[in-house]
Structure formats: C-alpha cells, structure tokens
N, CA, C and O atoms as a GROMACS GRO file, in nm:
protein
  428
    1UNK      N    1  -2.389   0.050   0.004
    1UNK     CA    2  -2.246   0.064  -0.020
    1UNK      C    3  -2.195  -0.058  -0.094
    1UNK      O    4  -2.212  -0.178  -0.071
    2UNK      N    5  -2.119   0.011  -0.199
    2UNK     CA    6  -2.021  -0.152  -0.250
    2UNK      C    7  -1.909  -0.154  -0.218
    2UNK      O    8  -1.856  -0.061  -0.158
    3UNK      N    9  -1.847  -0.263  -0.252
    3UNK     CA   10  -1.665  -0.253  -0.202
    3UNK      C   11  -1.583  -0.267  -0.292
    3UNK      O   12  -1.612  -0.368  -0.357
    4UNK      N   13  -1.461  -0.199  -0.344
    4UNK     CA   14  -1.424  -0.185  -0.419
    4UNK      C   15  -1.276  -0.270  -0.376
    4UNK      O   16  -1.250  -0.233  -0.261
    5UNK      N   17  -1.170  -0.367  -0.423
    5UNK     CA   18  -1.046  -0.347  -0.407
    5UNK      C   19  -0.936  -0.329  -0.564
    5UNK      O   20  -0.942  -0.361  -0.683
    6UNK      N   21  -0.847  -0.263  -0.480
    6UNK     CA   22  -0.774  -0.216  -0.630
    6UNK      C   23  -0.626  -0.233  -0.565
    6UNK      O   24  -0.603  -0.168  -0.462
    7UNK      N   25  -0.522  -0.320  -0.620
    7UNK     CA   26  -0.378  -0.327  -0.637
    7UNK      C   27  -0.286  -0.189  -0.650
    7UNK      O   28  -0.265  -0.116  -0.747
    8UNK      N   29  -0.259  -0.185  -0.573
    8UNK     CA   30  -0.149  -0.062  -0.613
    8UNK      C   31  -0.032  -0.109  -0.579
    8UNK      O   32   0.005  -0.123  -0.462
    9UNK      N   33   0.059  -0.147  -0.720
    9UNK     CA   34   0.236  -0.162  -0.659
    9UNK      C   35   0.332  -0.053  -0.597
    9UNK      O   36   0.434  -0.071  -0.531
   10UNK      N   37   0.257   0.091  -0.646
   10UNK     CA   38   0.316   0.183  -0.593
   10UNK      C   39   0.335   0.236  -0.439
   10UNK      O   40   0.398   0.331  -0.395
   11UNK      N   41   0.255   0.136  -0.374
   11UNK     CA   42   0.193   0.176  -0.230
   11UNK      C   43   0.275   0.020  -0.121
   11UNK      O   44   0.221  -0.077  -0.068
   12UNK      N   45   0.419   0.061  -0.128
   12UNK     CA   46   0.510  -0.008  -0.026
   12UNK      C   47   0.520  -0.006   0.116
   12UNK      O   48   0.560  -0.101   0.184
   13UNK      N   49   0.474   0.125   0.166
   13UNK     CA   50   0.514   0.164   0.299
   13UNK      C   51   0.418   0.214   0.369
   13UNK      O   52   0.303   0.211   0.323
   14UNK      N   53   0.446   0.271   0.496
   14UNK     CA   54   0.307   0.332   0.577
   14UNK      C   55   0.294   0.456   0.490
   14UNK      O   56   0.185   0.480   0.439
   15UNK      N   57   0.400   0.537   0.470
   15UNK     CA   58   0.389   0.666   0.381
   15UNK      C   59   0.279   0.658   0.315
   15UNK      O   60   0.168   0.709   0.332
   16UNK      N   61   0.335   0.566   0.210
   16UNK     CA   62   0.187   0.555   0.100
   16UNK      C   63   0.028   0.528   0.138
   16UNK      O   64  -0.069   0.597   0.107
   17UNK      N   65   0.032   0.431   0.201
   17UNK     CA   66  -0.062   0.435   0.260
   17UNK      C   67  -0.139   0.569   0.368
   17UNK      O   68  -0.256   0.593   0.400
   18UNK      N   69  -0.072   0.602   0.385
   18UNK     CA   70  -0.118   0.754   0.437
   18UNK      C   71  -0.233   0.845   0.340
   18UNK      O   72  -0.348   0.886   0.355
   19UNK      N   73  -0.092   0.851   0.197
   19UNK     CA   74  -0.122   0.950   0.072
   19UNK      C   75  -0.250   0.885  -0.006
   19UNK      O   76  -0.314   0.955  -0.084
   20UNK      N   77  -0.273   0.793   0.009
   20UNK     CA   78  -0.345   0.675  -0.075
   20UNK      C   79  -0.512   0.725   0.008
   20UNK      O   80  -0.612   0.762  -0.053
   21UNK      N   81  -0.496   0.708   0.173
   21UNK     CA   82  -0.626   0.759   0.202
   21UNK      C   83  -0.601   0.892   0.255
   21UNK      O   84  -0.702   0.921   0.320
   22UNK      N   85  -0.536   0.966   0.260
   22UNK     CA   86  -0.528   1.134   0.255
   22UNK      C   87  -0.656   1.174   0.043
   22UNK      O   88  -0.750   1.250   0.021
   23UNK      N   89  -0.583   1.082  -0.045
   23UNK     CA   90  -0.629   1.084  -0.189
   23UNK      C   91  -0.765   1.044  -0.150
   23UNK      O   92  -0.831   1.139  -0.193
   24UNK      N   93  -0.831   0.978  -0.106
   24UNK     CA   94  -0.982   0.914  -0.117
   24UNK      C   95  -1.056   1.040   0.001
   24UNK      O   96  -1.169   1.087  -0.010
   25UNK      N   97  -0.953   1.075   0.114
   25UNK     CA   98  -1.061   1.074   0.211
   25UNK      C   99  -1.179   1.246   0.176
   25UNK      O  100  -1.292   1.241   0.225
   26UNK      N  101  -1.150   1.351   0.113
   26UNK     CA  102  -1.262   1.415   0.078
   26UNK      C  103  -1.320   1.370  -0.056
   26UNK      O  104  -1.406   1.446  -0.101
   27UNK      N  105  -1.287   1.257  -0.132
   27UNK     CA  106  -1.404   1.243  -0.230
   27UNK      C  107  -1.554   1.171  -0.190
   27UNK      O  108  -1.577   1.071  -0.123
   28UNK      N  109  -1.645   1.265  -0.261
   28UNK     CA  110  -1.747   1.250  -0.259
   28UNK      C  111  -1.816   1.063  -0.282
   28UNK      O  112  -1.788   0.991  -0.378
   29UNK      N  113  -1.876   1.039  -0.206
   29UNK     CA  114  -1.914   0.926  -0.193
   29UNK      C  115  -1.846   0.801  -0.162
   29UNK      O  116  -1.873   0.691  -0.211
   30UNK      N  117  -1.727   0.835  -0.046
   30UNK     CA  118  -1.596   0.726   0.014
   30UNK      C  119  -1.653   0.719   0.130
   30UNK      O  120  -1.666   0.824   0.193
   31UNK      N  121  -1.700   0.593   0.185
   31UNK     CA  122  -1.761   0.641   0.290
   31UNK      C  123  -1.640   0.534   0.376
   31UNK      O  124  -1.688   0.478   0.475
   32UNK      N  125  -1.502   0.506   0.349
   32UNK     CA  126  -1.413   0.400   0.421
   32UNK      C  127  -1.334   0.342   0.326
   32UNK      O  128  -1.377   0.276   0.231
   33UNK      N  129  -1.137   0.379   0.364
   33UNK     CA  130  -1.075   0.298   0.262
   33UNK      C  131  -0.968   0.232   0.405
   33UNK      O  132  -0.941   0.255   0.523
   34UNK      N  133  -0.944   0.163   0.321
   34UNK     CA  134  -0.863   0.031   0.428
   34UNK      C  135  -0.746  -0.007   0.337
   34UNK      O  136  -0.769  -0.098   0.257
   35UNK      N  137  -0.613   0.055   0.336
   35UNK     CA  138  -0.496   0.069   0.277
   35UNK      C  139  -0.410  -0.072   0.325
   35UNK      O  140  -0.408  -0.106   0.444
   36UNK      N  141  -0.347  -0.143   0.230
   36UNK     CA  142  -0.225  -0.208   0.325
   36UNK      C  143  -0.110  -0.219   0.210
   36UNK      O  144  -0.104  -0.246   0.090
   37UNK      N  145  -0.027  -0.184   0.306
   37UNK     CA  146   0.106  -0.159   0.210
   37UNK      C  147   0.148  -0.321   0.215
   37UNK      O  148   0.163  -0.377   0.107
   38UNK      N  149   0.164  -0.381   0.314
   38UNK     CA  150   0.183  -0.546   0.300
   38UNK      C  151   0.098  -0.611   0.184
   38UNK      O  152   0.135  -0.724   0.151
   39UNK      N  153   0.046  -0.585   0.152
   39UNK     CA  154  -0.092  -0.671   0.050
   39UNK      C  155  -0.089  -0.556  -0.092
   39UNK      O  156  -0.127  -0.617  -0.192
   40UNK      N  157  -0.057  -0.416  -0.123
   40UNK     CA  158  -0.018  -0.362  -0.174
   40UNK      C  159  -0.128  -0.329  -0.252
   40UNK      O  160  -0.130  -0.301  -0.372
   41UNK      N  161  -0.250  -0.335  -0.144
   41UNK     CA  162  -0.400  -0.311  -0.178
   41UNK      C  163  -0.485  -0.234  -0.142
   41UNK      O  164  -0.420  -0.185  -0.050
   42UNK      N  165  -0.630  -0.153  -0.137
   42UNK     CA  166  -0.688  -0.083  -0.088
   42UNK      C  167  -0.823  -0.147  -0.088
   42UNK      O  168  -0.843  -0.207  -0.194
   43UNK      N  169  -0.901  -0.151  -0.020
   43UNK     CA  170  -0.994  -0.175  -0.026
   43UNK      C  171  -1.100  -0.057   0.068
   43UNK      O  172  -1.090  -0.026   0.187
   44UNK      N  173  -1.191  -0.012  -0.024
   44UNK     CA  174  -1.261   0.120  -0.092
   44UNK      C  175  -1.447   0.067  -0.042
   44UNK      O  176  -1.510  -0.015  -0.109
   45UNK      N  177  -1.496   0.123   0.061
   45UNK     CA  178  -1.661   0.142   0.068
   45UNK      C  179  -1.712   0.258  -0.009
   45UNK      O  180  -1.687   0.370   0.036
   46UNK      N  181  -1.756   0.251  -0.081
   46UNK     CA  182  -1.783   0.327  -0.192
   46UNK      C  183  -1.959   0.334  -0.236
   46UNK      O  184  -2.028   0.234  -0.259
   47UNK      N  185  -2.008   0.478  -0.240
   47UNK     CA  186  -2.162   0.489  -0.293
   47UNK      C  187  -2.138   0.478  -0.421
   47UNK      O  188  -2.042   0.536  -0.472
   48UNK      N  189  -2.223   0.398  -0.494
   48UNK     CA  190  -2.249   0.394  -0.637
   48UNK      C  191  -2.317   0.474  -0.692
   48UNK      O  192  -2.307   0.496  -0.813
   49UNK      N  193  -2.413   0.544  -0.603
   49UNK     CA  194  -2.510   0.668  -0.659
   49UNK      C  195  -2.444   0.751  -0.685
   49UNK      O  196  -2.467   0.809  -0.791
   50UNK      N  197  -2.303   0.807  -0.581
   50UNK     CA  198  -2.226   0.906  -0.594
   50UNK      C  199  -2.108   0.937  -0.673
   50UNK      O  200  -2.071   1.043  -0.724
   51UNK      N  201  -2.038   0.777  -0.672
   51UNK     CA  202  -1.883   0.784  -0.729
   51UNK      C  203  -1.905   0.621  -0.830
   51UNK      O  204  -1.991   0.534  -0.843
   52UNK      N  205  -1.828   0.638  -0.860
   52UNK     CA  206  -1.795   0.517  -0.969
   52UNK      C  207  -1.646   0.459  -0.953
   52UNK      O  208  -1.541   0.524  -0.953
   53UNK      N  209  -1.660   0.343  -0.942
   53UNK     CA  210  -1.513   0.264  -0.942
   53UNK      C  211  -1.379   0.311  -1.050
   53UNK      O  212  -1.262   0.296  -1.016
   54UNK      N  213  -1.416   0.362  -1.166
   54UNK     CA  214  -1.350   0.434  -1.231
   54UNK      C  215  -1.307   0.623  -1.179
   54UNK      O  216  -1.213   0.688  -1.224
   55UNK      N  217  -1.372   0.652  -1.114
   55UNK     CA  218  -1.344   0.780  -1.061
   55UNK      C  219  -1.287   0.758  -0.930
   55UNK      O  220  -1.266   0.852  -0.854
   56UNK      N  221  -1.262   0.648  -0.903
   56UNK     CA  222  -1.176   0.620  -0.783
   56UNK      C  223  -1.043   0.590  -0.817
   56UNK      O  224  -0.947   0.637  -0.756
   57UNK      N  225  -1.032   0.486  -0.946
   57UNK     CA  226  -0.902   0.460  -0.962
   57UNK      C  227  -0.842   0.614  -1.032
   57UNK      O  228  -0.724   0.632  -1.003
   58UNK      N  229  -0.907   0.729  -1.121
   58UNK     CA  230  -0.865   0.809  -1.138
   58UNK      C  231  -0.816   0.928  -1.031
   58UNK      O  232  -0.724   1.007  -1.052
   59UNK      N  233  -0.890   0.924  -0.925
   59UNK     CA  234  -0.854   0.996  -0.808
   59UNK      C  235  -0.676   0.960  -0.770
   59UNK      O  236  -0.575   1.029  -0.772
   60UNK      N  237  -0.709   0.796  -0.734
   60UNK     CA  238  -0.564   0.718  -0.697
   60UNK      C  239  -0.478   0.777  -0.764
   60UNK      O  240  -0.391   0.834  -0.698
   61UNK      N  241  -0.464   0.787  -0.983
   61UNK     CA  242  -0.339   0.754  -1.070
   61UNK      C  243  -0.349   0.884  -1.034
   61UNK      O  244  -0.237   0.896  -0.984
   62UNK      N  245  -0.430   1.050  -1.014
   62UNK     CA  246  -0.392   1.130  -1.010
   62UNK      C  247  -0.276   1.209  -0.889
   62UNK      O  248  -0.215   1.316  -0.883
   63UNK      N  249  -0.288   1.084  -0.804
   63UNK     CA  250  -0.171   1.087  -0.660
   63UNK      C  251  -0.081   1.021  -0.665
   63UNK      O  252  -0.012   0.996  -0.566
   64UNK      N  253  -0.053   0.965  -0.811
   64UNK     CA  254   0.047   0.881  -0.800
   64UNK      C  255   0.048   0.672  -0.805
   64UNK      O  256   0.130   0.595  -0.855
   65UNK      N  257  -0.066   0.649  -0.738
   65UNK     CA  258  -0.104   0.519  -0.761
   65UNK      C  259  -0.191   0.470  -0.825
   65UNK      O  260  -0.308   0.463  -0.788
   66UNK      N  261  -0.126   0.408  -0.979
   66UNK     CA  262  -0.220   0.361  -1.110
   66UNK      C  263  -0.219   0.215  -1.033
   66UNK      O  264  -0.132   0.172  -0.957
   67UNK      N  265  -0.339   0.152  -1.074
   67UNK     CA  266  -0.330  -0.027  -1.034
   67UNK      C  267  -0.274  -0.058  -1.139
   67UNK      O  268  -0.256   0.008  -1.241
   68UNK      N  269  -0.231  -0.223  -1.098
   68UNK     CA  270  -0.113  -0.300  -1.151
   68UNK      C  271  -0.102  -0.441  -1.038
   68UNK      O  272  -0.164  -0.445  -0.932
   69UNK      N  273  -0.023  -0.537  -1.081
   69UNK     CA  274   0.032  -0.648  -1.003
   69UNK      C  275   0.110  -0.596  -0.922
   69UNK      O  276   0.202  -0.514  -0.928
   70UNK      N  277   0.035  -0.683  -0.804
   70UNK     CA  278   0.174  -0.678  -0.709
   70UNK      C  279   0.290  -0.680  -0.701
   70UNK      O  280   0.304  -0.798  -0.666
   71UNK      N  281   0.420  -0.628  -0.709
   71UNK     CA  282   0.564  -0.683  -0.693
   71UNK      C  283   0.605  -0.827  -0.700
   71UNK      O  284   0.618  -0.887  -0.594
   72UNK      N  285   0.621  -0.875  -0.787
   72UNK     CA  286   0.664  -1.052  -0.788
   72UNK      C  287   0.538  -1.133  -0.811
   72UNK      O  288   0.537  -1.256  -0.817
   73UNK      N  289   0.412  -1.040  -0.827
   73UNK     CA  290   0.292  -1.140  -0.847
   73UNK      C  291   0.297  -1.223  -0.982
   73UNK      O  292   0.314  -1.169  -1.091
   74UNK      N  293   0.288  -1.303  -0.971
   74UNK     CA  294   0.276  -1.427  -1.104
   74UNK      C  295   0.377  -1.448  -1.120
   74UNK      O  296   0.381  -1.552  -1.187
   75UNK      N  297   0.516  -1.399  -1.092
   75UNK     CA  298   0.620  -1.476  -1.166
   75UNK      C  299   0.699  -1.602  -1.087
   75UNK      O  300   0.810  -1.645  -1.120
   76UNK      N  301   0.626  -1.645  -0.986
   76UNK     CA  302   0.678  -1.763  -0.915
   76UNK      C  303   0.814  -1.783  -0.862
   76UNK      O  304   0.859  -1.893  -0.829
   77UNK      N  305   0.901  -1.630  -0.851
   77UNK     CA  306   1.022  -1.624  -0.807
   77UNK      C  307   1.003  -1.507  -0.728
   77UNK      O  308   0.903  -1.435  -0.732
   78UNK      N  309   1.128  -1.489  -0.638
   78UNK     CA  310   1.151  -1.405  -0.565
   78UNK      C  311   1.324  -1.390  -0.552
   78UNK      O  312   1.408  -1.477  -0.571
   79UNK      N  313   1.338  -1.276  -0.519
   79UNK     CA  314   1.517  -1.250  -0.506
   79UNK      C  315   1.579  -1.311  -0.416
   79UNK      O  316   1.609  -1.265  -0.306
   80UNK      N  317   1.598  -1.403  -0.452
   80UNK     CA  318   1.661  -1.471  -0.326
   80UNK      C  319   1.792  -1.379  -0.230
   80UNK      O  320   1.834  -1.406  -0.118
   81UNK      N  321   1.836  -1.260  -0.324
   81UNK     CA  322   1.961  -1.255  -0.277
   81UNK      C  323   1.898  -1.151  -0.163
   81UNK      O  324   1.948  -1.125  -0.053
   82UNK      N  325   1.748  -1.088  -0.229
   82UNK     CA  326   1.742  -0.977  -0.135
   82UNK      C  327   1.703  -1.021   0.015
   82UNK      O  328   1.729  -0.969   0.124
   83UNK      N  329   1.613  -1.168  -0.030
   83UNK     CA  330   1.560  -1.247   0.095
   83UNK      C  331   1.687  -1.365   0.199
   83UNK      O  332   1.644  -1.411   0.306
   84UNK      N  333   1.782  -1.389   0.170
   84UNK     CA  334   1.837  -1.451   0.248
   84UNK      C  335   2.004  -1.403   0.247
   84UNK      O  336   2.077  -1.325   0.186
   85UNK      N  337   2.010  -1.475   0.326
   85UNK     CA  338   2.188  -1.411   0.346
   85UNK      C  339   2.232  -1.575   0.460
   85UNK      O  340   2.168  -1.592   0.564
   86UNK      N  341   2.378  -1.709   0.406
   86UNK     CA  342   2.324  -1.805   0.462
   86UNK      C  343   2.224  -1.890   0.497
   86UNK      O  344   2.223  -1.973   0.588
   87UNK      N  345   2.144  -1.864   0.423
   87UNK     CA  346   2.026  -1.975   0.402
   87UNK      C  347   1.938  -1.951   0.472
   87UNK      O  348   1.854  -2.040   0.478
   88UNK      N  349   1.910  -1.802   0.570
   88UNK     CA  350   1.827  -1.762   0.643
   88UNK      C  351   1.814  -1.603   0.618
   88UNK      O  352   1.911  -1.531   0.594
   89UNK      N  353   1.630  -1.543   0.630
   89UNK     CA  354   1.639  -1.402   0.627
   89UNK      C  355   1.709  -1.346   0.695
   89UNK      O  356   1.737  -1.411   0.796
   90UNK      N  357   1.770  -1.217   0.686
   90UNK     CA  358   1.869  -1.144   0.776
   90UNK      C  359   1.816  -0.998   0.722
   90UNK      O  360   1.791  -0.965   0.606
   91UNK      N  361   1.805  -0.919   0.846
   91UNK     CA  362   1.714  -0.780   0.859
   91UNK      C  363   1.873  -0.680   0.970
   91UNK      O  364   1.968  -0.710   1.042
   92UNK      N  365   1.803  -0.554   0.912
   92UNK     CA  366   1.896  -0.471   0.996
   92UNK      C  367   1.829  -0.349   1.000
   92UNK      O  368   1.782  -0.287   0.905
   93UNK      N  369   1.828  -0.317   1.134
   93UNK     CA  370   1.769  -0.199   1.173
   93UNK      C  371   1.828  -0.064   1.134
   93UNK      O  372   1.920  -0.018   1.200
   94UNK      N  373   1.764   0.021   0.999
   94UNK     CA  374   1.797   0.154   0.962
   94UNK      C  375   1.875   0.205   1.113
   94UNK      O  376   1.808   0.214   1.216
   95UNK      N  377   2.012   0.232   1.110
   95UNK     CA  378   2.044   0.339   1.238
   95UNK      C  379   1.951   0.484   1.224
   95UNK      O  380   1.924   0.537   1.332
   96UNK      N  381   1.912   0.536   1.131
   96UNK     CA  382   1.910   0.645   1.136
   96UNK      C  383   1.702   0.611   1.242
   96UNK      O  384   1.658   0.673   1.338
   97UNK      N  385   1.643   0.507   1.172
   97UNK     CA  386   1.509   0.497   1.232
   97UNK      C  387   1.542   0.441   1.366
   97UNK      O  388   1.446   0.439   1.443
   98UNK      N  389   1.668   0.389   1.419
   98UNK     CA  390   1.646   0.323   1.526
   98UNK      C  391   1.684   0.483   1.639
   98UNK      O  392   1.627   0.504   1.746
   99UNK      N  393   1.770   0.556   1.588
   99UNK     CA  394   1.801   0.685   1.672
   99UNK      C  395   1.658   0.740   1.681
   99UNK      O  396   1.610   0.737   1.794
  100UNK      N  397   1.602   0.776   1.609
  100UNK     CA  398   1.440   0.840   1.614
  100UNK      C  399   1.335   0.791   1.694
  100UNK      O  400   1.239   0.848   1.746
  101UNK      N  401   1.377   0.664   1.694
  101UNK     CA  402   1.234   0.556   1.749
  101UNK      C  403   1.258   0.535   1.920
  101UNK      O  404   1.176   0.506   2.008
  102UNK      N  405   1.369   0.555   1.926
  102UNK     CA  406   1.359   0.484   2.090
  102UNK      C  407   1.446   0.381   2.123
  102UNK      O  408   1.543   0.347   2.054
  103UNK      N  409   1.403   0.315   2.260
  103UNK     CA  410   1.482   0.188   2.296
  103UNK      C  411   1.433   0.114   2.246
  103UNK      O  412   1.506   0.034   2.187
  104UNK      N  413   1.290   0.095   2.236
  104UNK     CA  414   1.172  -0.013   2.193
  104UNK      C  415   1.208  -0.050   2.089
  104UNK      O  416   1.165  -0.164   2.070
  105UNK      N  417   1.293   0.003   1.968
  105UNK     CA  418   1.262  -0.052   1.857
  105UNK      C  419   1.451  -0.055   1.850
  105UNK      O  420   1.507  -0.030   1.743
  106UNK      N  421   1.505  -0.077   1.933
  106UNK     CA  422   1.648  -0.161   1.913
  106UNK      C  423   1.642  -0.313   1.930
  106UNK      O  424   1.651  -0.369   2.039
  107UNK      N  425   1.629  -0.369   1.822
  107UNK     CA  426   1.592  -0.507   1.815
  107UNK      C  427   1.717  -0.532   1.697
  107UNK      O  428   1.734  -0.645   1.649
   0.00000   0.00000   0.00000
C-alpha cells in the first residue's frame, strides 16, 4: 500500500468529509481514507497495482473536491474581523444546532 495526501479547500465541515469518503469508499483499490475538514486534507491508503493517484484525485473533482491550497495558506494573513471581536475570539452557538443537539451542547 502507498499513501496518498491531497488538499481539498472544498472540504470545511463534517458534511464534506462524509461525501469525500462516501466518493473513495467503493473505488477499487482504497483500502482507507482519513478525511479532516480541520486540516482540509485526506489522506488515501491506496493499491498502486489497482488505482493510481491520478484516478483518485479524479474520483474526488468528480464529487465536487478538486485539490488546491488551503483557505489562507501562504498568504500570511487571516481576517481578523472574522477571528476576533475586542481583542479576543468570540463564538456563538447556531440556535437552530443548539435546539437539535441537546443540553450538552449549550455552551
């Protein structure tokens, strides 16, 4: 087996990551993909006898995720406006995910 990893900016959320190995998991010669929407990466156990690193990334662009840079990779900035509010991150819990989820996730 070799290992393949490939960038996908398109792959933000658990969603994607779902669709990303739902896309790999009946092709022929995947024998394990390991998705992370945080890292915005996949990393692919892959037979070389069977599949080719190019018929993997074509599998991906045909679901939607062509590789590419990460979101903000190389450009040494970030949005500040989206990341702070007062000089500190500030987060807010979707109402609509916090009604769905439970008590557990009223934070």
């Amino acid at each position: 087996m070799e290992r393949l990893t490939l960038t996908l900016p398109a792959m933000w959320a658990d969603h994607h990551v779902l669709a990303v190995r739902s896309a790999l998991a009946d092709m022929s010669g995947i024998a394990d993909a390991e998705a992370s929407a945080r890292d915005f990466s996949v990393q692919i156990a892959f037979d070389p006898a069977t599949t080719t690193p190019e018929a993997v990334a074509a599998r991906l662009a045909e679901a939607g995720y062509t590789q590419g840079p990460a979101p903000g990779a190389g450009s040494g900035e970030r949005d500040e406006a989206a990341w702070t509010t007062n000089g500190s991150r500030t987060t807010t819990t979707n109402p609509v995910d916090a009604a769905m989820s439970g008590e557990h996730r009223n934070y």
